[in-house]
C-alpha distance (Angstrom), angle and dihedral (degrees) to the residues before:
residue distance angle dihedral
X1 . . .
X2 3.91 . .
X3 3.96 111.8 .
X4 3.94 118.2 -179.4
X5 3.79 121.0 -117.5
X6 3.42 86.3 -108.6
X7 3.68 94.0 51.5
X8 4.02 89.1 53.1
X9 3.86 83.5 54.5
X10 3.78 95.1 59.1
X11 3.44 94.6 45.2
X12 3.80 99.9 51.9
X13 3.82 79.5 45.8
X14 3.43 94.1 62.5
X15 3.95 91.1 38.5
X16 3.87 87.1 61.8
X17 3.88 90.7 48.5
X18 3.25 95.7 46.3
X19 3.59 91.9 50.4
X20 3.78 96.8 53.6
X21 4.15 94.8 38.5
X22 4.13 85.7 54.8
X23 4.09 89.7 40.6
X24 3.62 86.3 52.1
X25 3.58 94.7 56.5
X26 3.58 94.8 34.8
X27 3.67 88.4 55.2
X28 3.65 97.8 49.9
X29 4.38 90.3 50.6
X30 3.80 89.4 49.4
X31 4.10 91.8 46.0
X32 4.06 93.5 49.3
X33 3.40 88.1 49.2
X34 3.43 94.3 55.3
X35 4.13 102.7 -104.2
X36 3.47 103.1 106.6
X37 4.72 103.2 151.7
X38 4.00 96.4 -151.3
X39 4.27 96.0 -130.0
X40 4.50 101.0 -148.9
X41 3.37 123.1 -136.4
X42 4.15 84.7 -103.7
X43 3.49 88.0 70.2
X44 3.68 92.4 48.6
X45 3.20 91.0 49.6
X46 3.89 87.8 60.7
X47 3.73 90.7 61.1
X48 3.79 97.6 50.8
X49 3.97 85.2 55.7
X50 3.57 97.4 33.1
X51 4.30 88.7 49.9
X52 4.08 80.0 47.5
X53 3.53 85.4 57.5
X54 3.20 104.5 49.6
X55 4.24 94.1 46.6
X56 3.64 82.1 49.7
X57 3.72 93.7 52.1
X58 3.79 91.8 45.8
X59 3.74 94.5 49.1
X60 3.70 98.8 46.5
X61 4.12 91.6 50.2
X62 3.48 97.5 37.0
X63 4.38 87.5 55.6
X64 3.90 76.9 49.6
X65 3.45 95.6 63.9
X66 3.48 101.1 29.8
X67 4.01 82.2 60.9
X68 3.69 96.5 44.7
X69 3.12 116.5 13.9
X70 4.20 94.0 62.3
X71 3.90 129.2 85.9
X72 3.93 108.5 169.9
X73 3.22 126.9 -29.0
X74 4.13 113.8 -8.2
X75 4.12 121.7 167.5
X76 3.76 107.1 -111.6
X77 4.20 118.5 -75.6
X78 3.73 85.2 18.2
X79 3.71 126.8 110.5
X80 3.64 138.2 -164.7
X81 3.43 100.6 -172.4
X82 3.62 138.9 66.4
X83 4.20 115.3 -115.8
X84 3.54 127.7 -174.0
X85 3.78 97.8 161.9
X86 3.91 122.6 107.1
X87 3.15 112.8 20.2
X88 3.58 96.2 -22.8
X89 3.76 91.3 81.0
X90 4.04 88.1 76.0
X91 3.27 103.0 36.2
X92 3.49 134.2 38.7
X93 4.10 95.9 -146.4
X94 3.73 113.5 23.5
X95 3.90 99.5 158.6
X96 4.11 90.4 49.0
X97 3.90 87.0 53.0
X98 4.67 86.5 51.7
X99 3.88 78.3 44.6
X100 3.74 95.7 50.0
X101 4.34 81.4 53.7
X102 3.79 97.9 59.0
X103 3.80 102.4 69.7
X104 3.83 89.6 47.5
X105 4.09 92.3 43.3
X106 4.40 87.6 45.0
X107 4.37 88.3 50.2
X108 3.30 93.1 47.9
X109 3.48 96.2 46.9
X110 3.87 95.7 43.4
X111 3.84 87.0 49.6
X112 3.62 97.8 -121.8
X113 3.86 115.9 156.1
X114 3.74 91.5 -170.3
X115 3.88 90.3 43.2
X116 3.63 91.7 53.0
X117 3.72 93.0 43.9
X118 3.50 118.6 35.5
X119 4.42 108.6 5.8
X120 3.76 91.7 52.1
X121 3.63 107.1 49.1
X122 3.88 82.6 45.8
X123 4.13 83.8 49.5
X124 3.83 87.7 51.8
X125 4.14 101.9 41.5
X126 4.08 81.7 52.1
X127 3.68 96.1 53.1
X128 3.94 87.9 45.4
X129 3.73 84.5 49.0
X130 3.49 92.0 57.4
X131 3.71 96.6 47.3
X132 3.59 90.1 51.0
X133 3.85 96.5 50.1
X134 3.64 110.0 31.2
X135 3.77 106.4 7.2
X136 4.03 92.2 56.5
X137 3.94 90.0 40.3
X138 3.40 95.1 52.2
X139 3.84 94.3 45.8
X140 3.86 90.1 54.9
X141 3.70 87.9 55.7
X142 3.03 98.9 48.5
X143 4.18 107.0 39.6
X144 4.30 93.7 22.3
X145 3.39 115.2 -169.5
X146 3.64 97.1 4.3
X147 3.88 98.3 60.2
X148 4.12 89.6 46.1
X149 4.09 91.8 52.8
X150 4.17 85.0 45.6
X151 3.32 87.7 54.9
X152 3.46 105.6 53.1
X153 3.75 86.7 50.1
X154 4.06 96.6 45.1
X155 3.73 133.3 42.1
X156 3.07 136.6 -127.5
X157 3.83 93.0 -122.7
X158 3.12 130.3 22.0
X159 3.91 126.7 -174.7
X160 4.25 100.0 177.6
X161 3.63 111.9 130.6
X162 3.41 92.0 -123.8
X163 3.75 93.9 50.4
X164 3.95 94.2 40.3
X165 4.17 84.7 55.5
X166 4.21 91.9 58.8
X167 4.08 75.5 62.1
X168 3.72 89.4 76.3
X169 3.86 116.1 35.1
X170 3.82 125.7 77.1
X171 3.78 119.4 -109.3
């Protein structure tokens, strides 16, 4: 199944607001019954920076691609060739794993419990989904031979340090 970039835009879209319509109404069950976790500014506080993070992390692999990944004319967020500079030469998908951040960062500033517990760990094992069955298809397609020996070298994640700084400069 091919689905455009834009496509996998609208539907984490409607993963995140999904997540926070069902937190809402989680949240309000759980509070009338008299379970109601207080979430402290602290923690909101973690979302801002970890929604910072993520943006970041979007911004700095998506000016990867865009300086890489291009020969000629190619529609926006699309690519036509392969990269594995940057951060991409640690980890296969980078921007997924600043993606995978955002539904945490938005629970935890909305202050949902059940957001932060139960909507956006689903929100990030259906973004990993997707990487794992359209994302890495289509990249095979596309880059053959070349994508299949990169990935046997390079995860898909990849939580070193020294990886997890390549997340945050400019290439």
């Amino acid at each position: 199944m091919k689905i455009s970039v834009k496509g996998q835009w609208i539907v984490w879209a409607i993963f995140i607001f999904c997540g926070i319509t069902l937190s809402l109404v989680t949240d309000h069950i759980f509070c009338t019954k008299g379970f109601c976790p207080h979430i402290s500014l602290w923690w909101r506080l973690l979302g801002l920076f970890l929604f910072a993070l993520s943006n970041l992390i979007a911004k700095n692999t998506g000016k990867t691609l865009a300086k890489y990944g291009k020969a000629g004319k190619v529609a926006k967020f699309n690519t036509n060739k392969f990269v594995d500079k940057g951060p991409y030469s640690c980890m296969r998908h980078p921007m997924h794993f600043g993606l995978m951040l955002l539904p945490f960062s938005l629970a935890l500033m909305l202050g949902s419990f059940s957001y932060v517990t139960i909507y956006a760990p689903l929100n990030a094992v259906a973004i990993i989904a997707m990487v794992f069955t359209i994302e890495e298809k289509e990249a095979i397609e596309k880059f053959g031979s070349k994508y299949i020996e990169y990935k046997k070298k390079v995860p898909a994640f990849n939580f070193s340090p020294k990886c997890l700084k390549k997340l945050f400069v400019c290439y």
